[in-house]
C-alpha positions as CSV (number, residue, x, y, z in Angstrom):
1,X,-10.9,-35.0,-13.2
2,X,-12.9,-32.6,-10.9
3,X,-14.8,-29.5,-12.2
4,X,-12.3,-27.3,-10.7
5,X,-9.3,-29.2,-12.0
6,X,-10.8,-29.1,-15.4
7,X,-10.4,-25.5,-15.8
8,X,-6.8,-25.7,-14.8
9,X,-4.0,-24.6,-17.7
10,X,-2.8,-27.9,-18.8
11,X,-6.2,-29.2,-20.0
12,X,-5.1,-31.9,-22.5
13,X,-5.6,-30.9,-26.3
14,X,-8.2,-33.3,-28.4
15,X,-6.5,-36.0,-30.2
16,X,-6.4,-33.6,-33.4
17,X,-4.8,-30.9,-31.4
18,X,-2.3,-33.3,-29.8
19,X,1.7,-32.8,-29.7
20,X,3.9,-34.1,-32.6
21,X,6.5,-35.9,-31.6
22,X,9.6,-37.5,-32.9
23,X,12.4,-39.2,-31.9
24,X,16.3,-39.6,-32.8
25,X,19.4,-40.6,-30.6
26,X,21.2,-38.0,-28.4
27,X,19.7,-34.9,-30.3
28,X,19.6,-32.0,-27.9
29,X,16.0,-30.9,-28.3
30,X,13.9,-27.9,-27.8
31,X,10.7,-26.9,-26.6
32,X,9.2,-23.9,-27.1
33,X,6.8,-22.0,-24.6
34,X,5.7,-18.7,-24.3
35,X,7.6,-16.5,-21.9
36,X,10.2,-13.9,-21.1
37,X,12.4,-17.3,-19.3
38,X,15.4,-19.1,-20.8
39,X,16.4,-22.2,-19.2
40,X,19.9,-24.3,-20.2
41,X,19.9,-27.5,-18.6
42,X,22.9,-30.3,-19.0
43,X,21.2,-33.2,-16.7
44,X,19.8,-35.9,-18.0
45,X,15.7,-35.8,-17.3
46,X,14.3,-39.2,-16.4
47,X,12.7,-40.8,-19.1
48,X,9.7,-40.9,-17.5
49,X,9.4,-36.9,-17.6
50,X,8.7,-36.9,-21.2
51,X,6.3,-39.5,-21.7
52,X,3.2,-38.9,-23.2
53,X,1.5,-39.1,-20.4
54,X,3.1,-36.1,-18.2
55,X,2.3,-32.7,-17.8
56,X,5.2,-31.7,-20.3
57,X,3.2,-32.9,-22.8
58,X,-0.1,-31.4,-21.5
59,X,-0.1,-28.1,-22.9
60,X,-3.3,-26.2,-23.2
61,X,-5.1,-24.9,-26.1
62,X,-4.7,-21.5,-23.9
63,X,-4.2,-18.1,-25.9
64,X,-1.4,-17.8,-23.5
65,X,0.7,-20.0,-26.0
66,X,1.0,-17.8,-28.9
67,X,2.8,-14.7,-27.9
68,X,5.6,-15.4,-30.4
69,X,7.4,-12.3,-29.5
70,X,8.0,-13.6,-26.1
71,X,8.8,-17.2,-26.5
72,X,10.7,-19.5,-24.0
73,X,13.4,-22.5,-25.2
74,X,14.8,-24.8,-23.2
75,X,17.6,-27.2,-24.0
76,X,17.9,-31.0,-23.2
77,X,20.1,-33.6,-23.6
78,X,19.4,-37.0,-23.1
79,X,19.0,-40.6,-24.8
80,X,16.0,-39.7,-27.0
81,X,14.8,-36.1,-28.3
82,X,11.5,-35.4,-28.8
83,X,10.2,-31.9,-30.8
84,X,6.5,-31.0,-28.7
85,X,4.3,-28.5,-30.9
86,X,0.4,-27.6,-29.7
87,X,-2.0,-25.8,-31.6
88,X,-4.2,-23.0,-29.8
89,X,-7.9,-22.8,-29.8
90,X,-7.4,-19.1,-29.7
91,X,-6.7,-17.1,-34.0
92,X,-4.6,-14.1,-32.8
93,X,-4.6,-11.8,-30.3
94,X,-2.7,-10.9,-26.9
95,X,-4.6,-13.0,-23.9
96,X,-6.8,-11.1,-21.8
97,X,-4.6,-9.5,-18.8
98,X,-5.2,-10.9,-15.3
99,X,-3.9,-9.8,-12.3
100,X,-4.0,-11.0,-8.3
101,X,-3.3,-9.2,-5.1
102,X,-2.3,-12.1,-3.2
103,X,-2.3,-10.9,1.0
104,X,-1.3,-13.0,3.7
105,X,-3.9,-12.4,6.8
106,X,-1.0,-11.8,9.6
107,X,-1.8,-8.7,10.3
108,X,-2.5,-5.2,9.0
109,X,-2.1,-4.0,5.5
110,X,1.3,-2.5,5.1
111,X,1.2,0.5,2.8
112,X,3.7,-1.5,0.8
113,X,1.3,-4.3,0.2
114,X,-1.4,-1.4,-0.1
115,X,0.6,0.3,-3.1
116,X,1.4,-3.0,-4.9
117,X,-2.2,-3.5,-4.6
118,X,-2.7,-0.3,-6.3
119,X,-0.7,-1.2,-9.1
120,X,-2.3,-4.3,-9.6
121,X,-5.4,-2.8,-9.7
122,X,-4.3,0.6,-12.0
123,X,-2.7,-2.4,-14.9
124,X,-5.7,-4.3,-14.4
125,X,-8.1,-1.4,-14.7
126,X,-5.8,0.0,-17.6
127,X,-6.1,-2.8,-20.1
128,X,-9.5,-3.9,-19.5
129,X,-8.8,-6.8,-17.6
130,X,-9.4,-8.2,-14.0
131,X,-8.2,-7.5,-10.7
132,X,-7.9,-10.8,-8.3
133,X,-8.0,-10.5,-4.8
134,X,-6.7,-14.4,-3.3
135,X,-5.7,-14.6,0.6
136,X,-3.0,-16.8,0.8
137,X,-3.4,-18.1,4.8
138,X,-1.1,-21.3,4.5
139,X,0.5,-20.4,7.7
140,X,-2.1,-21.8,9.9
141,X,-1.2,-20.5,13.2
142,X,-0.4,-16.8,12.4
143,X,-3.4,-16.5,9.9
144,X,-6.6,-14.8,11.2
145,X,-10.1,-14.3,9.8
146,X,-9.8,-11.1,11.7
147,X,-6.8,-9.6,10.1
148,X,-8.3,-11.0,6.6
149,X,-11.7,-8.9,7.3
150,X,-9.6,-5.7,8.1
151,X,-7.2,-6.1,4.6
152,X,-10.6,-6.2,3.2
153,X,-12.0,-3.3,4.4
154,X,-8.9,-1.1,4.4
155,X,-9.0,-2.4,0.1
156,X,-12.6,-0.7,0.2
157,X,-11.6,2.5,1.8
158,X,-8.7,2.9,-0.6
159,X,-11.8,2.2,-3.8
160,X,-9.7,-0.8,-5.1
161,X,-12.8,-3.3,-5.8
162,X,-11.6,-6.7,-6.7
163,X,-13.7,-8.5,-9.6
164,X,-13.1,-11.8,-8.2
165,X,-12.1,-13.1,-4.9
166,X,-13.9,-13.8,-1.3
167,X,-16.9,-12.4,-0.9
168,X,-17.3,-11.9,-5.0
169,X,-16.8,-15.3,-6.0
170,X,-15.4,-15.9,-9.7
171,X,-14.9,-18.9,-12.1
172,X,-11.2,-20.2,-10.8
173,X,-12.0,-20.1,-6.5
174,X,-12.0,-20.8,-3.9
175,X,-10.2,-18.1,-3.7
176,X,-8.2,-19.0,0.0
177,X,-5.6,-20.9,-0.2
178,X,-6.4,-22.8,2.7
179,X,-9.7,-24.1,0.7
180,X,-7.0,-25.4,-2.1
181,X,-5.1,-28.2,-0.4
182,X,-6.9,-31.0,-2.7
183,X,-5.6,-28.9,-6.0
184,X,-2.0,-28.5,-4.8
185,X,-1.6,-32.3,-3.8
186,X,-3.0,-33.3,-6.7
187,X,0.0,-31.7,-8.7
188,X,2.5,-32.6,-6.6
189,X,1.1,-36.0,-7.2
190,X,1.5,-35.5,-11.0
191,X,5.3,-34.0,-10.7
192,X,6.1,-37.1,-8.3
193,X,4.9,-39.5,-11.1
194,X,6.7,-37.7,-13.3
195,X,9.6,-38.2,-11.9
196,X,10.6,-34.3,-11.4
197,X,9.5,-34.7,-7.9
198,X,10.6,-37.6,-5.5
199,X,10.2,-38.4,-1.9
200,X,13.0,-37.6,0.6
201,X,13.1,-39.5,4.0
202,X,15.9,-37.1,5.5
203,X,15.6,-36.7,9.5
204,X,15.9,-33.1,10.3
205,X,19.3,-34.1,11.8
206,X,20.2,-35.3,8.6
207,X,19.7,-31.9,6.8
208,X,21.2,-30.2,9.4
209,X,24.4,-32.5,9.5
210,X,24.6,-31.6,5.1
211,X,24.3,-27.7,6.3
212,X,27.1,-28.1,8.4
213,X,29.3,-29.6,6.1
214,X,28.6,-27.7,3.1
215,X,29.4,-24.8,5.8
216,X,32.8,-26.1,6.2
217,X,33.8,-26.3,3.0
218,X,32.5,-23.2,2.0
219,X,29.9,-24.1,-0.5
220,X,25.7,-22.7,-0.3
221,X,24.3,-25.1,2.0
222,X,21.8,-27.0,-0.8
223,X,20.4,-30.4,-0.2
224,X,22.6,-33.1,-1.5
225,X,20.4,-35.4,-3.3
226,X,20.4,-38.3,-0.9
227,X,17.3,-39.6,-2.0
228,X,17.4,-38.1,-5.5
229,X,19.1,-41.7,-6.8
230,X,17.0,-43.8,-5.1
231,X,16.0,-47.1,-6.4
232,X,12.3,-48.5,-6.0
233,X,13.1,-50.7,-3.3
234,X,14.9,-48.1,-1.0
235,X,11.7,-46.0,-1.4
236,X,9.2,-49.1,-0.3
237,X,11.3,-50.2,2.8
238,X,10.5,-46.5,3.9
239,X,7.1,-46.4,2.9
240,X,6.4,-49.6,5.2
241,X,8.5,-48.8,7.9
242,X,5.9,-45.3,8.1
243,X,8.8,-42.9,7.9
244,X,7.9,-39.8,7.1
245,X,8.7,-38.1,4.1
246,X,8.8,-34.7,2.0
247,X,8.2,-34.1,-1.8
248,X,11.8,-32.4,-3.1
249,X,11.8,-31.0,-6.5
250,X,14.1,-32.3,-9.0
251,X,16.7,-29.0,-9.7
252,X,18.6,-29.6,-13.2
253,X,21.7,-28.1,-13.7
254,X,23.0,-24.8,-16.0
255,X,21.1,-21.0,-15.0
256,X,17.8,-19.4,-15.2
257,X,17.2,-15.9,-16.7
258,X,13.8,-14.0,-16.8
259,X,13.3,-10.6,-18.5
260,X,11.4,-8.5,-15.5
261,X,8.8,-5.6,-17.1
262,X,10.8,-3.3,-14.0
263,X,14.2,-4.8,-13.9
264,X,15.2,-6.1,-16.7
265,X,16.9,-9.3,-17.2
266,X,17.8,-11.0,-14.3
267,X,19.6,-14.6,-14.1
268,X,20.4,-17.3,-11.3
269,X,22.8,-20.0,-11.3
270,X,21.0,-23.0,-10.6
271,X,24.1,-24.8,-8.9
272,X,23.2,-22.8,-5.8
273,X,19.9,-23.8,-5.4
274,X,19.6,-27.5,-4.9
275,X,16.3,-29.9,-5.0
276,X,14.1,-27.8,-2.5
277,X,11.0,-29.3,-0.9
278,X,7.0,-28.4,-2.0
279,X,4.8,-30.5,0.3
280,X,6.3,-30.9,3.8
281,X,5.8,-34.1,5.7
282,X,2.9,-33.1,7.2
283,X,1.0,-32.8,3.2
284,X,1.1,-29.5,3.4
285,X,2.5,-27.5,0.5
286,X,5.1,-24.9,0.6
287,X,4.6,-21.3,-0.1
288,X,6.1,-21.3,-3.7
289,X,4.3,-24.4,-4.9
290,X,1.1,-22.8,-3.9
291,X,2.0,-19.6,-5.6
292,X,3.0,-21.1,-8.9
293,X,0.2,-23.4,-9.1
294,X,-2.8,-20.6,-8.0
295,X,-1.6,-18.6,-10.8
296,X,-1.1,-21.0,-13.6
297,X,-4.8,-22.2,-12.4
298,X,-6.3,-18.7,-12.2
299,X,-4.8,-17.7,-15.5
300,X,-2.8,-15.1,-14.3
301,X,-1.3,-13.1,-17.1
302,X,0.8,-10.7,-15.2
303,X,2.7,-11.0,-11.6
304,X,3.0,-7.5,-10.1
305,X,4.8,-7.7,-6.6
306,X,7.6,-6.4,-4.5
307,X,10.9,-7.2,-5.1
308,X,11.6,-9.5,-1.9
309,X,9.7,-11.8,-4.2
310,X,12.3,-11.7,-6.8
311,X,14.4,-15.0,-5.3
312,X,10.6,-17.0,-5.2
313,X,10.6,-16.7,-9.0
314,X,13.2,-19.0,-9.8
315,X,11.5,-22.1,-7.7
316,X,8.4,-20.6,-9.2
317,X,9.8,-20.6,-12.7
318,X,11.2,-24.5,-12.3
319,X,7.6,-25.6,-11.0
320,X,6.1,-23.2,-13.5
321,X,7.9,-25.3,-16.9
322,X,7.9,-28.6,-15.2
323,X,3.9,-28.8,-15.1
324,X,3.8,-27.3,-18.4
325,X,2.4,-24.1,-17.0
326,X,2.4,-20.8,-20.1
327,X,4.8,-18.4,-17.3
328,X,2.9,-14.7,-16.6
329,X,5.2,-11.8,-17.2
330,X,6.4,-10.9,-13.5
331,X,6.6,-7.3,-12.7
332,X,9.0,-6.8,-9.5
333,X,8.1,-3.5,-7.5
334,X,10.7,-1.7,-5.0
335,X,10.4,-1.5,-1.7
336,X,9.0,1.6,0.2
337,X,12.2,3.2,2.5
338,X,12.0,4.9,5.5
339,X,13.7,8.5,5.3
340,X,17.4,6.8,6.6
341,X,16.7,4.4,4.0
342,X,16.2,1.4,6.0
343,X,13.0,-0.6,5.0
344,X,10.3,0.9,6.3
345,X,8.6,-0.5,9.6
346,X,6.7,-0.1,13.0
347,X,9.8,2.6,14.6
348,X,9.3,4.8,11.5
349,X,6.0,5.7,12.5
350,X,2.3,4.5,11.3
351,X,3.3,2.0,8.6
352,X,-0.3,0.2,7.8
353,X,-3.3,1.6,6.2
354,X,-5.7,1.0,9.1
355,X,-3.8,3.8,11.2
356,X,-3.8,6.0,8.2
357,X,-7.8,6.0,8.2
358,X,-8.0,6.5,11.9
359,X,-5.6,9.4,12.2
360,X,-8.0,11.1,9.8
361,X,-6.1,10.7,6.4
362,X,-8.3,10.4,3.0
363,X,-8.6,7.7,1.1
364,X,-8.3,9.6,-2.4
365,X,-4.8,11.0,-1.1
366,X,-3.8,8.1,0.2
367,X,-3.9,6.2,-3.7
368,X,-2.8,9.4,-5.0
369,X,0.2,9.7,-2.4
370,X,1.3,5.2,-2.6
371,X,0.9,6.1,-6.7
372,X,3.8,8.3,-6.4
373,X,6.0,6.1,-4.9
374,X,8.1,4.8,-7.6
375,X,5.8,5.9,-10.4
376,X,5.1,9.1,-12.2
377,X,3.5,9.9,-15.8
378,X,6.8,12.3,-16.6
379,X,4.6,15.1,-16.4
380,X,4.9,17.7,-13.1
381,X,1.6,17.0,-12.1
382,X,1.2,15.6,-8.3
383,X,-2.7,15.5,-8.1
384,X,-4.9,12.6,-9.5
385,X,-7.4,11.1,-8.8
386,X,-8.2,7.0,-9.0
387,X,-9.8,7.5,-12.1
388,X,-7.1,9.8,-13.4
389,X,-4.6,7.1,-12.3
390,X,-6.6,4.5,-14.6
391,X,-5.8,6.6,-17.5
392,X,-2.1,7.6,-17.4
393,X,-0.7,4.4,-14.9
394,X,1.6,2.1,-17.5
395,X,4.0,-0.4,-15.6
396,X,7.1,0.7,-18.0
397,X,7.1,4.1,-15.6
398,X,7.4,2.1,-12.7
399,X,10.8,3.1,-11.2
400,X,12.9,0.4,-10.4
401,X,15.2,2.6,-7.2
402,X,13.1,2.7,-4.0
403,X,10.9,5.1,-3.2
404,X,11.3,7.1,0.3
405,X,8.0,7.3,2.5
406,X,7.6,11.1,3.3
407,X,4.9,11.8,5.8
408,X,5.6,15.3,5.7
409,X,4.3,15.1,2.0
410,X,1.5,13.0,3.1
411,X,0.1,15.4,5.5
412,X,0.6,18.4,3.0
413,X,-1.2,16.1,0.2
414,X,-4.1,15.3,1.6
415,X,-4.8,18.6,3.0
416,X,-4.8,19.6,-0.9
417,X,-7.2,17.1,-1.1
418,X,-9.4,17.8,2.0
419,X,-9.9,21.0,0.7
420,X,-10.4,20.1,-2.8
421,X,-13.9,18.9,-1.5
422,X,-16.8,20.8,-2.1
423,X,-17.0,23.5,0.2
424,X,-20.2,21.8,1.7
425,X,-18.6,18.4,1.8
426,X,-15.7,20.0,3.7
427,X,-17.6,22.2,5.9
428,X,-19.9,18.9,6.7
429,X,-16.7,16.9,7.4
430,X,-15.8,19.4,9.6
431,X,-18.8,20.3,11.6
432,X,-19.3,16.7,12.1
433,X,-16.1,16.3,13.4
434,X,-15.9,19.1,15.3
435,X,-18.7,17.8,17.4
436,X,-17.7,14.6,18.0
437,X,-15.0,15.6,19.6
438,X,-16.8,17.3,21.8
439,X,-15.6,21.2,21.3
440,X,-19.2,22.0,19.9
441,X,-22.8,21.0,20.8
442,X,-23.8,21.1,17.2
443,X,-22.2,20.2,13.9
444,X,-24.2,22.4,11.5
445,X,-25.1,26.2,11.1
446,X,-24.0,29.7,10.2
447,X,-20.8,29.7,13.2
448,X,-19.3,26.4,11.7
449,X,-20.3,27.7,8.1
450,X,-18.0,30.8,8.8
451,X,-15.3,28.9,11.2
452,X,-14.7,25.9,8.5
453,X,-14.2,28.9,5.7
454,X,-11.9,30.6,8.1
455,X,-9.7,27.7,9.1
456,X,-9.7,25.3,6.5
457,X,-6.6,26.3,4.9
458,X,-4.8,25.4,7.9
459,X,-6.8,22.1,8.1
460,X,-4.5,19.1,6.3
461,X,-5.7,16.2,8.7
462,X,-10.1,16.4,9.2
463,X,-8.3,15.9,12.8
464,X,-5.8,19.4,12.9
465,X,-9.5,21.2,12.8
466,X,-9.6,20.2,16.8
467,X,-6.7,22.4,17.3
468,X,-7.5,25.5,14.8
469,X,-10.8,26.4,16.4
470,X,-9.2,25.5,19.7
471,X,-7.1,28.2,18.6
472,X,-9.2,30.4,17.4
473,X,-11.6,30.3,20.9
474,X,-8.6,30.3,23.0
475,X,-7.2,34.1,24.5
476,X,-3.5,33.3,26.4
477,X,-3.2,37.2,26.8
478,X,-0.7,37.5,29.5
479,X,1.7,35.0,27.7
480,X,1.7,36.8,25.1
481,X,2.2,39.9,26.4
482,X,5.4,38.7,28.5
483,X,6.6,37.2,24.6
484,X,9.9,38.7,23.1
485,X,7.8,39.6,20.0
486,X,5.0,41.7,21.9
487,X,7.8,43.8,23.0
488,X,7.2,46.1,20.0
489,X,3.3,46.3,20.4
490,X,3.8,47.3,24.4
491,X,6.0,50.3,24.2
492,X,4.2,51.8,21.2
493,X,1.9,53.1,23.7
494,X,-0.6,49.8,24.2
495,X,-2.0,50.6,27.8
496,X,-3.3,54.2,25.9
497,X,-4.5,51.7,23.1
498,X,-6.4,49.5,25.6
499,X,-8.1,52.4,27.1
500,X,-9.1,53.8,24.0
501,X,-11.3,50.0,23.3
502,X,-12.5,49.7,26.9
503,X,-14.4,53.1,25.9
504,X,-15.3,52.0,22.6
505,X,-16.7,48.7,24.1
506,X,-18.5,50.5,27.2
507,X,-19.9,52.9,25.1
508,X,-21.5,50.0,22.7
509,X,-19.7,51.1,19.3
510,X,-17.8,48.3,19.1
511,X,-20.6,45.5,20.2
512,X,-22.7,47.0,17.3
513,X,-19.8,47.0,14.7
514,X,-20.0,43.1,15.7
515,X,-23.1,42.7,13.8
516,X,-21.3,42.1,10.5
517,X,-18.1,42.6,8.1
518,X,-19.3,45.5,6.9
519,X,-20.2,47.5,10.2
520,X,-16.7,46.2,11.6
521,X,-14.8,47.4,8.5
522,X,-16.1,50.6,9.0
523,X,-15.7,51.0,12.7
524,X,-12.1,50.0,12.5
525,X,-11.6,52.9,10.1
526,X,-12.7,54.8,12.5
527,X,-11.7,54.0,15.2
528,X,-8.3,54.1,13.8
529,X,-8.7,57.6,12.6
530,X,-9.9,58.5,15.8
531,X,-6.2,57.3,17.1
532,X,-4.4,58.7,13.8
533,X,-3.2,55.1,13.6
534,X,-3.5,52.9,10.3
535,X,-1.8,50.1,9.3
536,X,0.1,47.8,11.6
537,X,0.4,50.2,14.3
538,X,-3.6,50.0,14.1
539,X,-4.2,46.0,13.3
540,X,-1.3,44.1,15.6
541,X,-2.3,45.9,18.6
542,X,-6.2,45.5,17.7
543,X,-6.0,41.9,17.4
544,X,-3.4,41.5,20.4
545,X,-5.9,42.7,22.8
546,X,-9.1,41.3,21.1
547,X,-7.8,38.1,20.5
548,X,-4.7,37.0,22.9
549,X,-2.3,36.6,20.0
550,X,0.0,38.2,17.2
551,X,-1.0,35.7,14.3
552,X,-3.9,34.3,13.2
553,X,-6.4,34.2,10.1
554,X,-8.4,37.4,9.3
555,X,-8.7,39.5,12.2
556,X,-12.1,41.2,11.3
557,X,-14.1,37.4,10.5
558,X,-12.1,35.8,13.9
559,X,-13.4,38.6,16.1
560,X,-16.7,38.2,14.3
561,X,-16.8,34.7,15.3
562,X,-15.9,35.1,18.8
563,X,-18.4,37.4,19.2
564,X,-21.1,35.1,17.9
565,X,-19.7,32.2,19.7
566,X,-20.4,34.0,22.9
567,X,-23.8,34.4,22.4
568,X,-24.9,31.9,21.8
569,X,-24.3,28.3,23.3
570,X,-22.7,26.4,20.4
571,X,-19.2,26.0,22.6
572,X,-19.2,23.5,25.1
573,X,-18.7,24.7,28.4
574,X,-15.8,22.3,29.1
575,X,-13.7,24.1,26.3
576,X,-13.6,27.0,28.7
577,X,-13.8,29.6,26.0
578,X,-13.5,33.1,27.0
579,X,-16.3,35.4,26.0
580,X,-15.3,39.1,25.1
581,X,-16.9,40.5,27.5
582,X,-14.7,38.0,29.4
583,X,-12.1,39.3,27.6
584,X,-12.9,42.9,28.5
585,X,-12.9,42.0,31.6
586,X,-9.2,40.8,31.5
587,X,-8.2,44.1,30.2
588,X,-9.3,45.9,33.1
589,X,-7.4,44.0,35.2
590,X,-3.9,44.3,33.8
591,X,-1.5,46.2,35.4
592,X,0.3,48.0,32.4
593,X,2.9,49.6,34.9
594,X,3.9,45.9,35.7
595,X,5.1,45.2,32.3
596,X,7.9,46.9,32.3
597,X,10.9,47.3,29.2
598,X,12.7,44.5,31.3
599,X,10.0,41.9,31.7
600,X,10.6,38.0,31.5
601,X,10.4,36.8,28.6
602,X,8.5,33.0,28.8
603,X,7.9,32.2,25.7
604,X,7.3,33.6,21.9
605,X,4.1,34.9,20.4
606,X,4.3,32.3,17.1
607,X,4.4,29.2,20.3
608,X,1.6,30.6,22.4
């Protein structure tokens, strides 16, 4: 047996440690494994299935084997009973808890696969165990190394570091499923002699011919068992004529039932299913044979996953007890629903965690948003952080209903984020940003200290800061004027308000009350006694002329800024930003006659 094989579950015991067994005539018997599965069978097994030899009698010394509370039993009846006992190597307690996030490399990595992945790693992280990364890139022609690389990275940005898998290495790899073919033929090799697998030389036209049939009369379309009977001699003919041929499990009869951590008990009929293949005829294993195998071989304790998995688990938990695997506790996650409901996909929107990161979204609000969804620690609280998530994340508060993707939420949660930052971080981030997209020729100093304070609270994406200082350099005047809601501000006497700051501005008051805060506060006051206006009469019409609009952040530290953004060169000249003395300019030039009681209204202040 190989090095890698040897660390497989179903190591055989030492001849002190072996199974007890004893025989009588047509005694049901029972054996007893530990997991949340019951299995009631009626076939008779072939004889050959519970020899000493097979993997039913193989069971590891593996601390998996004595959690008593959650035994298995399954109940035979056939010519001879047998009673199979194995003592563990392991005095007491519960098996270290092992988890996988188990990707295929097709493409990006959904935000579904992304928050199962995050619930993997919380359980993992939680109990003190380890968190398994294995790519699973059976399908050959739609796996890439690219799309493997970016699930990798995209696992980095969200902070959930894997203690084993590619890249880290560990003691059960490789850790690719394409580097595992030798390990899955070589069970399927051990389930053929066996006897709970056997090979089936059925032409596809064959298959299809039972399909129809079965379609007719109204019953599942399962395989029939052609070759399940066959004798030795049947199987040889075959074999020399070079036909090909598939491994098809052997399904006994009666129902499956597993108690899911999420769900509950759930329970199959297995009269519907019918012996299903697990290598194909070109040697390649099947998706569920790889599964169950990888897991029992990587000691996986616990199988967190969405729920489309649920109908894999009962091929899984067939294979699982017929190679004498220990089963892991499975763990079946909701979907994530698109606001109608629907499962959540491409015409929804952004669905993958790649687009996330380059629309500008944080990694520590995307974790704390995907935590969310389904789970909560029954307090009100909305805001953790991964390590916080650690702490309070227990699977029994996963909610079995599906969870509805709100981007709206998103958006509005990671700005709580962003500007949960230090303020240095933030205004960094922001700087930075603001020139590499080219509105500024620097991304550090006093103006983008004071800009970054001004506009960060309306700053949820590091991407919506692009628009606010656009906003805040920008002077659309004349819309505004011509608005419905500057109506008010123009007939309470705004051309006599306009004159009054052209003098104030030609007569250098109001260029030195620019200097600071303090010399602005107290030139407004005066200026507003001056016009025996206070209040909004004094402010609306004040920033309406100084700055274009109606709304905005603080009027005094906006015209501050615009000030210092004129003179100086910070703005790139292709934002065309209006200077005030640009704006001055503009003032002259109105015609305040022109806007008369009746003028057309374009559009409202709030849109310009």
């Amino acid at each position: 047996m190989s090095d890698f094989t040897s660390k497989s579950l179903i190591s055989q015991l030492k001849d002190k440690e072996a199974a007890a067994a004893s025989f009588s005539r047509t005694i049901p018997f029972r054996l007893h494994l530990p997991s949340k599965l019951t299995l009631h069978c009626r076939k008779s097994m072939p004889m050959m299935m519970l020899g000493a030899a097979t993997p039913w009698m193989k069971v590891a010394a593996n601390p998996f084997l004595h959690q008593s509370h959650t035994s298995t039993t399954f109940f035979f009846r056939t010519t001879r009973t047998f009673s199979v006992s194995a003592l563990s190597a392991s005095q007491g307690g519960a098996p270290p808890v092992r988890v996988r996030f188990a990707p295929s490399p097709t493409g990006n990595l959904h935000v579904g696969g992304a928050r199962t992945a995050l619930f993997n790693y919380l359980f993992a992280r939680s109990k003190g165990g380890k968190f398994v990364l294995r790519i699973e890139d059976t399908d050959l022609e739609r796996s890439t190394r690219e799309s493997e690389e970016a699930m990798l990275r995209d696992l980095s940005w969200l902070g959930l570091d894997y203690d084993e898998g590619p890249g880290v290495g560990g003691d059960y790899g490789p850790y690719r499923q394409s580097e595992r073919n030798s390990l899955y033929k070589e069970y399927a090799e051990k389930l053929r002699e066996s006897g709970q697998v056997y090979r089936c030389f059925c032409t596809n036209e064959e298959l299809e011919k039972m399909k129809e049939v079965a379609k007719l009369k109204q019953l599942p379309p399962v395989y029939t068992g052609k070759w399940a009977s066959a004798t030795n001699e049947e199987v040889e003919e075959e074999l020399a004529k070079g036909t090909p041929y598939t491994y098809r499990f052997r399904v006994p009869e009666g129902s499956l039932k597993i108690n899911d951590i999420i769900r509950g008990e759930v329970s199959w009929n297995l009269d519907t299913l019918g012996d299903f293949v697990i290598m194909r005829s070109n040697g390649q294993p099947v998706y569920n044979f790889c599964v169950t195998v990888d897991d029992a071989t990587m000691a996986i304790s616990h199988v967190i996953r969405a729920e489309e998995h649920l109908p894999n688990t009962l091929r899984q938990a067939l294979i699982y007890k017929a190679l004498g695997f220990p089963m892991p506790h499975f763990a079946h996650v909701s979907l994530i629903l698109a606001p109608d409901r629907s499962k959540l996909s491409k015409r929804h929107g952004a669905t993958s965690v790649g687009q996330f990161r380059e629309m500008g979204y944080l990694p520590e609000a995307m974790v704390n948003y995907l935590a969310l969804l389904g789970w909560g620690d029954g307090t009100e609280n909305e805001f953790y952080s991964l390590d916080q998530l650690v702490e309070k994340f227990t699977i029994e508060r996963v909610n079995k209903s599906g969870a509805i993707f709100d981007s709206t939420k998103l958006r509005w949660m990671n700005g709580q984020h962003l500007r949960a930052r230090p303020s240095e971080e933030l205004t960094n981030l922001i700087g930075e940003h603001w020139k590499a997209s080219g509105l500024l020729t620097v991304s550090a100093g006093s103006f983008i200290d004071e800009a970054a304070q001004l506009l960060k609270d309306g700053i949820d994406l590091i991407t919506d800061a692009d628009k606010a200082l656009a906003n805040l350099l920008s002077y659309p005047l004349h819309l505004t004027l011509q608005s419905q809601e500057a109506e008010s501000v123009l007939q309470d006497s705004l051309s006599e308000f306009s004159a009054s700051l052209l003098a104030a501005y030609d007569s250098g008051d109001l260029v030195a009350a620019l200097e600071s805060q303090a010399s602005w506060q107290k030139w407004v006051k005066q200026f507003g006694k001056s016009l025996k206006r206070k209040g909004k009469s004094l402010f609306m019409p004040l920033r309406l002329l100084l700055t274009g609009k109606l709304h905005g952040p603080d009027m005094g530290a906006s015209v501050l800024l615009l000030y210092k953004a004129g003179t100086t060169s910070i703005v790139a000249s292709e934002v065309g930003f209006v200077t005030m003395d640009e704006r001055f300019k503009m003032l002259r030039q109105i015609n305040w006659e022109s806007l008369s009681k009746d003028h057309p209204v374009k559009e409202t202040a709030t849109s310009v």
